[in-house]
N, C-alpha and C positions, 0 to 999 in steps of 0.2 A: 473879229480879228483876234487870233491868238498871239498873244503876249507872253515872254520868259525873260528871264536874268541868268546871264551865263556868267556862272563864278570861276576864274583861272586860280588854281591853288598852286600844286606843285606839276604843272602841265602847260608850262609854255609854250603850247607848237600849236601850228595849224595843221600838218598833218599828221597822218594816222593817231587823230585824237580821237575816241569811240564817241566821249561823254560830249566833245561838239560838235561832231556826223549827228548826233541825235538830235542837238538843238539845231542844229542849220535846217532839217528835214522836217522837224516837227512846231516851227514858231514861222507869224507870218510877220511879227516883229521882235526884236533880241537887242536886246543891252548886254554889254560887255565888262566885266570894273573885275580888279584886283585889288582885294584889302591887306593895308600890311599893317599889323597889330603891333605899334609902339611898347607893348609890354617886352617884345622880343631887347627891347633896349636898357632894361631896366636891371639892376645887380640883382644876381643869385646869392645865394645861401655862400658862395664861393668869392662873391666880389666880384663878378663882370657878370657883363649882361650875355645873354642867349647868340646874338647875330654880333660877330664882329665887322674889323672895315674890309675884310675882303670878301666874305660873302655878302655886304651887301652889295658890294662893286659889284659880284658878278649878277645879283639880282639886278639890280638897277637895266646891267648890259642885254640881262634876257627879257625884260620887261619894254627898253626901249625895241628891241629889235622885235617884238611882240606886237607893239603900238604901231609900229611903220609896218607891219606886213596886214593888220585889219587896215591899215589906212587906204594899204592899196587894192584892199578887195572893197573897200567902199562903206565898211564898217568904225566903229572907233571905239577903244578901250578907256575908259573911265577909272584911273586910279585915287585911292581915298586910301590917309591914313587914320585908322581906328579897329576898334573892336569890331572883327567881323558877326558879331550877336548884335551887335547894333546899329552897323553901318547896313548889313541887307537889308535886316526889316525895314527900318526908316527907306530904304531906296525903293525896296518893291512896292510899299502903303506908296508913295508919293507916285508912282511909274501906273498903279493900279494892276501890280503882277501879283499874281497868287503861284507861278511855277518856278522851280529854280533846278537848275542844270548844272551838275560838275562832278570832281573827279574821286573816288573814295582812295581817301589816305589811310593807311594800316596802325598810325599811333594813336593810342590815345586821347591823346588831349586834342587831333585833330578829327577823331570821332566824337568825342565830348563836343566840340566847337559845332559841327556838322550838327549836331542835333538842340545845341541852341540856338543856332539860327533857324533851323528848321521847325519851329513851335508852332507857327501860322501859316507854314506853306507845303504844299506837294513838291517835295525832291525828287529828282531824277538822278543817278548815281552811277559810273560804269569805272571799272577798273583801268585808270587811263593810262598809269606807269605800271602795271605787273605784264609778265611774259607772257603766264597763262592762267586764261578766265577763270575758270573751274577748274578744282585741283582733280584729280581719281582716284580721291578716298575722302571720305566725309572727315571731317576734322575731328572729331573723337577717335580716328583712327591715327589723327599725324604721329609720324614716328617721332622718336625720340632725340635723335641725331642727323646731323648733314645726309649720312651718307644713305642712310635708310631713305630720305626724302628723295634725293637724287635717283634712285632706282627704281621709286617706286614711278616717279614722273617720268623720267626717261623709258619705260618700258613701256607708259601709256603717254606716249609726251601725242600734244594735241594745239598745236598756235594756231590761232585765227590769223587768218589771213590782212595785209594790213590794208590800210581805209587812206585813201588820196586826200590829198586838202580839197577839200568843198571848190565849185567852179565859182558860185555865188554865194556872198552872205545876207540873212535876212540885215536891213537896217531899220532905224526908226527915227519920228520926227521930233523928238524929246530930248534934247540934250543935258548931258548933266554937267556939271563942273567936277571937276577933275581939283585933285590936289597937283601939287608938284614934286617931282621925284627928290628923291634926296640929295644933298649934295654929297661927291664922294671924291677922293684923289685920284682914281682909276685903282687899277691894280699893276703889282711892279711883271714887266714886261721879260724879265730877266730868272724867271722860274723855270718847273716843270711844263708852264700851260700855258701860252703868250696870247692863243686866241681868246676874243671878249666870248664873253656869255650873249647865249641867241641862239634859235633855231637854224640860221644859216651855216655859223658858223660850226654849232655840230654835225650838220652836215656834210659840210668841208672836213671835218677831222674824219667822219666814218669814212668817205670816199677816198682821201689818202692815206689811213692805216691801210684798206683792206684794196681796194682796186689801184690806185696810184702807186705806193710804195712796194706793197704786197711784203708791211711787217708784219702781219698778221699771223704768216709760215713761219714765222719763226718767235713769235710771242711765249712761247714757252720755255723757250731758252733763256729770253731777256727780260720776260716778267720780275724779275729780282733786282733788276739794274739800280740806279737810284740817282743817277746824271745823265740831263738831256729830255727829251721829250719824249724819245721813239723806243725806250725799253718796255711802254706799255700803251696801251691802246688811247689812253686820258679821255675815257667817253664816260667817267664817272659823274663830274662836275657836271655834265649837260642831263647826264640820268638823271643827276638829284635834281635838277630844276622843270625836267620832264622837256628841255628843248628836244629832244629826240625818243622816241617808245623804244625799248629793251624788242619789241616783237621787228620793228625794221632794223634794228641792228640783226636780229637772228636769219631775217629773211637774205638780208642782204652780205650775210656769213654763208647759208647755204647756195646763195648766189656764187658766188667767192669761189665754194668749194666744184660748186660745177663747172667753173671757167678755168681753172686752174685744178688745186689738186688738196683733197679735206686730208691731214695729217694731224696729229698729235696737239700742235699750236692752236689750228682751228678749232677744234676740240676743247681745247683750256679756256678759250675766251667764252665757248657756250657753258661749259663748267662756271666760272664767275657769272652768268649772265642765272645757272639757276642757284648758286650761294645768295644771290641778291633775293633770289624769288622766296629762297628760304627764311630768308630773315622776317620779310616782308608778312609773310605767313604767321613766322612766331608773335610778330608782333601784334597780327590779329586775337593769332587764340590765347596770350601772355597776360593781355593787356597791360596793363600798370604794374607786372612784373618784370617786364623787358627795362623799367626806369627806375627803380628804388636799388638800394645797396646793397639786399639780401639775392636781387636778381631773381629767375624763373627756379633756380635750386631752393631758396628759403632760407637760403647759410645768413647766418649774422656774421659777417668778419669780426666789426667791430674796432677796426684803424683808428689810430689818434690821427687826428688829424693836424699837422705841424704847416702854419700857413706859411711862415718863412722858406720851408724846404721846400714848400710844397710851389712855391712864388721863384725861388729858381731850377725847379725843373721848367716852368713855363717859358722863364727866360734863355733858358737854355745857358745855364753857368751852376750845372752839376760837378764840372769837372771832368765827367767823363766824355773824351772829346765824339764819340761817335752821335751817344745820347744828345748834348749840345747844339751837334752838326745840324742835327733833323730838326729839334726845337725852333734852331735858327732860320732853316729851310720854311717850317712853317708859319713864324710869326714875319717872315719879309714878304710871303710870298699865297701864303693861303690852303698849301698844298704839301703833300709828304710821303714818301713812297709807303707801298704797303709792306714791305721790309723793315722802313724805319719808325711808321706806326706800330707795329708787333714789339719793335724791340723796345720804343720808348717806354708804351706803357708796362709792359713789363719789369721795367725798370723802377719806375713811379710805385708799382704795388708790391714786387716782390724782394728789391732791394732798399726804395725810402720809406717802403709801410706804410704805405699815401692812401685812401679811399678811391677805389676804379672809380667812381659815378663823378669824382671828382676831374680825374683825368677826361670822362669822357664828356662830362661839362664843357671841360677847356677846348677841346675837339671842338664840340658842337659851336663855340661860337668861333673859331678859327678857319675852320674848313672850305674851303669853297664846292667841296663834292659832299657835304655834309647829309645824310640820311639818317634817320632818327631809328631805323629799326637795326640798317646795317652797323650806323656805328655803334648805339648802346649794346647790340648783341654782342659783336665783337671782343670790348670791354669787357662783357662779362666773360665769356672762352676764357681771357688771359687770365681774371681772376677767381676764376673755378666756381664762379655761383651761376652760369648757366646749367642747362637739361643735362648735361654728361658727370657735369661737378667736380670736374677735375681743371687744375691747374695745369697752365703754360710758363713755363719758366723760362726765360730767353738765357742762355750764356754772351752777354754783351760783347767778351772782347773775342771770343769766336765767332761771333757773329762778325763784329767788325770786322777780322781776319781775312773772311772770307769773302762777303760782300764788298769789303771796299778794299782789297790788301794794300793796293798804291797807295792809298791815302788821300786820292783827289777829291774825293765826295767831301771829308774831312776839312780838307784844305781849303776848297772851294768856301765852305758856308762861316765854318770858322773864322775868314779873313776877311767876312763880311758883318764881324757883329760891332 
């Protein structure tokens, strides 16, 4: 009898998951466990820890809705808090597994991790969150810039077709103990994103952006919005947690386009769907240049770093009421548009002389759509030590001007600090 350990990282879903179509097919018995590594909770170099309390809420929401959907195919997930270099091995010796199944992440330190666990056993590995498998150009070829990747893929653009949830899951007669999930407050109901975290529920979101509402047609117009839910698609948060694959959001775009009618808007959502893929990439071939100060350019800035100023930008009591607005949007609520992400940090590096890694620290543990390759890349754009090497300068109160000219976005978060 063949025996596997299926690791869930950042790929909460049952369907069109490659890396467990592979282990359902290829094990005649499969354990299930999600490690969540308590370091995430410990202070940085910055004073807070990695995972704040709204992305763990939404973790928590994609993890239960994760455990009740193997329960009901007859299988069961096994969560454990600890080092996942310590927690597989000891699970597999004890299970008697020697294979492990799951999904390649593009940072770092979660290939560094991937290959300490994997010291004593045969991995199986599939690209479970990218768009597309194989890029069509060897990587010592990637361009240099967004737009060069964009053309190069688009002219040989190539998606695998997507993969149904399994009818049947292998199960097994070995039960493990399970930790308990964390405790958490929920998250406030009252943001850009009301739905919990969960495969289902991103599901529900892609069928009323795009077949329900059909805001889709007009996403490009309302992509900048920055009040309400429906000026953009909000299928970030479930990408970063992998409730749903970037490849059934694409299929079910040109789904869309066949029933209706592909314009400009539809167009923009596949646009963001390959900036995500580009990141994802750089952060293969960067590595540990995509997270240090100097970034993927080499530049030393060299910022003082002023932790009082730097401690009310976070709180959102800079003074300037736009910068503020968004601060406060994201520490209530976990979320922030990508309008008011561009201009905050901009802000943080170009006007308080802050260190970008800093700001994007603060990100990373705030975020509830949090991605390590999109946001540190990001980050670096605004601060010029990305592949292009040039600075983003926001003009703040132009910016405000124009984005919010009533002042309700303003008003809205300001009245809420």
């Amino acid at each position: 009898m063949k025996k596997g350990l299926y690791w869930f990282r950042n790929n909460h879903r049952l369907d069109d998951n490659p890396s467990l179509n592979f282990a359902v097919n290829n094990y005649d018995e499969l354990h299930y466990i999600y490690v969540l590594d308590p370091s995430q909770f410990e202070d940085t170099a910055w004073s807070f820890p990695r995972m704040g309390t709204w992305r763990l809420a939404f973790l928590v929401e994609s993890l239960t809705t994760l455990q009740t959907e193997l329960n009901n195919k007859g299988a069961a997930l096994t969560f454990k808090i600890g080092k996942p270099s310590e927690i597989i091995p000891i699970t597999c010796k004890e299970l008697g597994i020697r294979e492990l199944v799951c999904s390649s992440e593009p940072a770092i330190w979660e290939r560094n991790e991937l290959q300490e666990v994997g010291q004593t056993l045969t991995i199986h590995q599939r690209r479970d969150g990218n768009l597309i498998d194989q890029l069509p150009f060897s990587m010592d070829m990637f361009p240099k810039g967004f737009s060069g990747f964009r053309k190069k893929v688009e002219r040989h653009l190539n998606i695998r077709p997507t993969l149904s949830t399994p009818l049947s899951f292998p199960g097994n007669n070995q039960k493990l103990k399970s930790d308990p999930f964390p405790d958490t407050m929920g998250r406030a109901k009252y943001g850009a994103l009301s739905l919990p975290g969960g495969e289902i529920a991103a599901q529900m979101r892609l069928h009323y952006y795009l077949h329900a509402s059909k805001k889709v047609s007009s996403y490009k117009q309302t992509r900048n919005g920055m009040l309400g839910e429906d000026y953009s698609s909000k299928l970030s948060p479930f990408l970063a947690f992998g409730n749903i694959s970037p490849v059934r959001i694409y299929h079910e775009l040109k789904k869309y386009e066949e029933e209706n009618q592909a314009n400009e808007s539809t167009y923009w959502l596949f646009f963001e769907l390959v900036w995500r893929e580009y990141f994802r990439y750089c952060a293969e071939l960067y590595g540990s240049k995509m997270f240090v100060s100097q970034g993927v350019s080499g530049v030393e800035l060299n910022p003082k770093w002023n932790k009082k100023l730097f401690q009310k930008w976070c709180k959102g009591e800079t003074g300037n009421d736009f910068v503020d607005a968004n601060m406060i949007e994201l520490n209530q609520t976990g979320f922030m548009s990508n309008r008011g992400r561009q201009n905050v940090a901009s802000f943080l590096i170009h006007e308080l002389g802050q260190p970008w890694d800093a700001g994007a620290a603060y990100f990373e543990k705030q975020l509830i759509d949090y991605d390590p390759s999109a946001n540190w890349g990001n980050w670096q754009y605004i601060a010029g030590v990305f592949s292009d090497g040039k600075k983003k300068i926001f003009d703040i109160e132009w910016q405000a001007a124009h984005y919010d000219p009533d002042g309700k976005y303003r008003s809205y978060w300001l009245n809420r600090l």
